[in-house]
N, C-alpha and C positions, 0 to 999 in steps of 0.2 A: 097485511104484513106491517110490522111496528118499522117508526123509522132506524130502531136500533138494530131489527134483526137485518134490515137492507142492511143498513152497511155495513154489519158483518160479513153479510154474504160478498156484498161488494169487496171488501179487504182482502176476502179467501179469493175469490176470483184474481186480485190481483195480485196475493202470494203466488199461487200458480200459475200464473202469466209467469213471473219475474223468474220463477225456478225452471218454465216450460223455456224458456229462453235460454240459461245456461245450458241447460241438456239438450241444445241445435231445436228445441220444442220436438223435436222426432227423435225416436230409439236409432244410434247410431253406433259402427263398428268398425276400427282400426280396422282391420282383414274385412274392407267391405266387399271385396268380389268373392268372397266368399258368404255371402248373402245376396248375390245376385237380384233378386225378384223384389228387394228392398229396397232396391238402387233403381231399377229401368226393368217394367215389364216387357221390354222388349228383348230380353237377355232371358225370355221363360224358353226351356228348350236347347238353348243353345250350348252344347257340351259335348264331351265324347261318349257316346252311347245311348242309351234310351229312357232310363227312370233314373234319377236320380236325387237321392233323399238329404237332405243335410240340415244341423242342429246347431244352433250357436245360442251362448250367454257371454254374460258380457257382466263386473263387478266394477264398481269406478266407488272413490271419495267414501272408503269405508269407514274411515278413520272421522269422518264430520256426522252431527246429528243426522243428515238425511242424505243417505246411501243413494244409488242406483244401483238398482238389478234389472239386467235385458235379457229376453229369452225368447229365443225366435227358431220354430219349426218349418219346414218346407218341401212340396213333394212336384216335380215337375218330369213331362216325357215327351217326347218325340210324340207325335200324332198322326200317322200316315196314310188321313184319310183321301187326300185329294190325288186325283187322277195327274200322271206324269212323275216325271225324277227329279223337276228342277224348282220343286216348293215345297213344303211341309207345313203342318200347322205345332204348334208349343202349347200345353195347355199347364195350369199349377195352380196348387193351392198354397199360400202361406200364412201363422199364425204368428204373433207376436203379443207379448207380454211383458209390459215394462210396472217397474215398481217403484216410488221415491218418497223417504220423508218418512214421518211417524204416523202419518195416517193411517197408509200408508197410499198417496194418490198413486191409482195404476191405472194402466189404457192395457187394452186386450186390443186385437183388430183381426178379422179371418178376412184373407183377401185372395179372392178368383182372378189370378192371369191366364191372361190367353198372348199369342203372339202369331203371326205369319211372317213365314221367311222365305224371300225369293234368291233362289242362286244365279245372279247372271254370268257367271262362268264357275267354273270347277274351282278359283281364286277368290271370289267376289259374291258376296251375300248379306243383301239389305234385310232387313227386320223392323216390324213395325209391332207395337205393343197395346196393351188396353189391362187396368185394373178395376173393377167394381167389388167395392167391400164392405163390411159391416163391421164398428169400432161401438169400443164400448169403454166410458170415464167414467171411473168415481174415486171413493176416498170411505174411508170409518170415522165417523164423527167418535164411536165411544172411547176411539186410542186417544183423544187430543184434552187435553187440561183447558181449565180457564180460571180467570184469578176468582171465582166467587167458588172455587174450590178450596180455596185457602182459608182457614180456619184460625185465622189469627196467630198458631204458633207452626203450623205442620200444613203440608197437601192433605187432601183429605177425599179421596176418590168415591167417598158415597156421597157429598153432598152434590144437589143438584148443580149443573152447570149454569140453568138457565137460558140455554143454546138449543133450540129446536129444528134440527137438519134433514128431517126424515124428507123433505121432499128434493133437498139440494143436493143429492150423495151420488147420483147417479145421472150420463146426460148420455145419451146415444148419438151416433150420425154414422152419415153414408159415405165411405170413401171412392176415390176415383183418382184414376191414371192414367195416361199415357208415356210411350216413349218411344225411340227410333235407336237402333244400333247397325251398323255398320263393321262387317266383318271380313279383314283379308287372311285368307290361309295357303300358305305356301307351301305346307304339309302339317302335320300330325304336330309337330313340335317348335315350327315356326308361325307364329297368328297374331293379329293385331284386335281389337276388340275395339270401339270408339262406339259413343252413342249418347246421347241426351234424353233426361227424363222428366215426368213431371208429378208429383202427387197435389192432392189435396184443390182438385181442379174447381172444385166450387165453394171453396171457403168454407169449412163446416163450421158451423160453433160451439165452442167446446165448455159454453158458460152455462154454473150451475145457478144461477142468477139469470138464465133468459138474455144476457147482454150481450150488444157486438163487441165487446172487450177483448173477447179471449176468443174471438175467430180464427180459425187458426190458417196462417197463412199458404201458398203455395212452396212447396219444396222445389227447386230446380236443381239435376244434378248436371254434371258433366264429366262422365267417365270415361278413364282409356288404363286397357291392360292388353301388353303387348308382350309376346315369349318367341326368344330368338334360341335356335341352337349353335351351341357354338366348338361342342364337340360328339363324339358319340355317348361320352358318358357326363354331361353341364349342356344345360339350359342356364338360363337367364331371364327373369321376369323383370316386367317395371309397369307399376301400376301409379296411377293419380286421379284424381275425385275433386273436383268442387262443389259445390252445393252452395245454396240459398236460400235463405227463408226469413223473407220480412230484414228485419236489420240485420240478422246473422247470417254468418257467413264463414264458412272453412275449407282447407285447403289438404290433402292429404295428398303423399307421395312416398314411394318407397321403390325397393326392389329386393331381389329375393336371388339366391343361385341355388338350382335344383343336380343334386347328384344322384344320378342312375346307379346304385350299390350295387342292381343287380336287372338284368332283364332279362333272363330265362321266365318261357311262357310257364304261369302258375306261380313263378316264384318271384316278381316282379318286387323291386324296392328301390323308393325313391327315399332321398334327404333332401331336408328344405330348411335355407337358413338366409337371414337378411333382416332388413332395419328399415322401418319407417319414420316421417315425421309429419306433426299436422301440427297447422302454421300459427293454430293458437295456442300454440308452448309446448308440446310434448313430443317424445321419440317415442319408438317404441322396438324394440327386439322382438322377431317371429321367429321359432322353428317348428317345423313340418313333418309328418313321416308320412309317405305311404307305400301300403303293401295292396297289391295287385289291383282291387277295386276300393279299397278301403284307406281312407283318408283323414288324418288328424292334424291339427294344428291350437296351436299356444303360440299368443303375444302376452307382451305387458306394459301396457304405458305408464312412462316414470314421465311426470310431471313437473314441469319449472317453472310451472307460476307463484308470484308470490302467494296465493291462496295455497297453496298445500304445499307449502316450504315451512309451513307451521308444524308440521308432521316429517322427519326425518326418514322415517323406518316405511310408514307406506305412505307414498306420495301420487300413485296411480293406483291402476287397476289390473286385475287378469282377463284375460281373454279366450273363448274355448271354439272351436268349432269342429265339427263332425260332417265327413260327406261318404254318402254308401251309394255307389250308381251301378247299374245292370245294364248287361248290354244283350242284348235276345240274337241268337242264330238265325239269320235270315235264310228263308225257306231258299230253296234253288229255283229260280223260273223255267217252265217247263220248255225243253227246247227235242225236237225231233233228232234221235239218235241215228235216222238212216233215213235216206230219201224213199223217198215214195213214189211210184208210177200210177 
């Protein structure tokens, strides 16, 4: 390898460090407990019901040369393989798919959770978590210009670049997790959630240069979403998140008031509405609807930093996310209708 094309590769490794950085280096979502499995494998499973599917994107800084787009798939269930009433096992699969830049650099990642949860009272239910996954980086060398494209008066997109990337475009690695949550429920519509997680447990490296440069570091989160009622027709959410990773570092918090429109069984409808804010500049307005198992939500963060105060009209991004959950008839256990001599 020439010393010119090193350091090309070098410069690209470290444009993408400096951009992995602005974007938390992880795909991340205003409405993160509504990505659950994102946040804390230990939160695989834990819901009201049994399968539960949910779909988020995420649009931020469309208005600058290099967008994000996040999109992130997820299927998680109850597991009720182990003997007794007072454990269960969580099992999920998640897919995630981020895009940024004119490359267009993207990370794909399929990631296997599992979880065990112990009930030590009808109140009180610890969980413990584990992730193993498969991530995949790269980028299009043919989208990107170079100046020896430049033909003296014009761009000039058939002349050679002089750039040879075929072996730098792509890097793989193994993901890994753990996490711990802790759950009090006082019913159905009173619950507290707390829990701590960890991704990226063994530093994978994400450089397409072979470098420890762009290792990418460990995420820490520290999650709590807590829902009080406080009539027959309002509830009350209030969630917060920290995270970590390497020098970055955010802080999100919000709440939300859910209106029961309607609870006759079958025709069941909730409203959901409330405001978050994360601590590196931006608020953001959510509302919610759901109908009986079917769940939709819309934020939008408006941005106040001086970086996208350059931009009047779009200053943030949209936000989407999708939850479809199934709850199965459980069988009746067999019990003796009359005694027996």
């Amino acid at each position: 390898m020439t010393n010119i094309k090193k350091l090309n590769i070098l410069l690209l490794s470290v444009i993408v460090l400096f951009f992995s950085k602005i974007n938390a280096q992880d795909l991340h979502y205003s409405q993160f407990y509504n990505s659950p499995q994102n946040i804390n494998p230990a939160l695989t499973g834990v819901f009201k019901g049994d399968y539960r599917f949910t779909g988020s994107w995420r649009d931020q800084w469309s208005f600058v040369p290099v967008p994000w787009t996040t999109f992130s798939g997820a299927l998680d269930a109850k597991l009720y393989v182990l003997k007794g009433d007072n454990h269960f096992l969580g099992g999920g699969v998640s897919i995630n798919h981020d895009r940024q830049g004119d490359s267009p650099l993207n990370l794909t990642s399929v990631n296997i959770n599992g979880a065990y949860h112990r009930m030590l009272t009808s109140k009180h239910i610890v969980s413990g978590g584990l992730t193993l996954g498969f991530a995949s980086r790269g980028f299009n060398s043919q989208t990107l210009t170079w100046d020896k494209q430049w033909n003296g008066d014009a761009f000039d997109p058939t002349l050679n670049s002089g750039e040879d990337f075929d072996d730098f475009e792509r890097v793989n690695f193994l993901e890994t997790g753990l996490g711990f949550n802790y759950r009090f429920q006082l019913h159905s519509r009173t619950f507290i959630d707390a829990g701590v997680g960890a991704i990226h447990l063994f530093k994978p490296s994400t450089s397409f240069a072979g470098s420890s440069i762009a290792d990418l570091p460990q995420r820490i989160t520290y999650s709590a979403v807590g829902q009080i009622q406080l009539m027959d027709m309002l509830d009350v959410q209030l969630n917060a998140l920290h995270q970590t990773q390497g020098e970055y570092y955010e802080t999100i918090f919000g709440a939300l008031g859910k209106i029961y429109i309607s609870q006759k069984k079958g025709n069941e409808i909730q409203l959901h509405a409330g405001l978050g804010y994360r601590t590196a500049g931006s608020y953001f307005p959510t509302v919610a609807i759901q109908y009986n198992n079917i769940y939709g939500a819309f934020s939008y963060d408006v941005d106040n930093t001086d970086f996208n105060k350059i931009n009047s009209i779009k200053r943030g991004g949209p936000e989407l996310h999708f939850r479809y959950t199934i709850a199965n008839v459980k069988s009746l256990k067999q019990v003796k209708i009359c005694p027996i001599y």
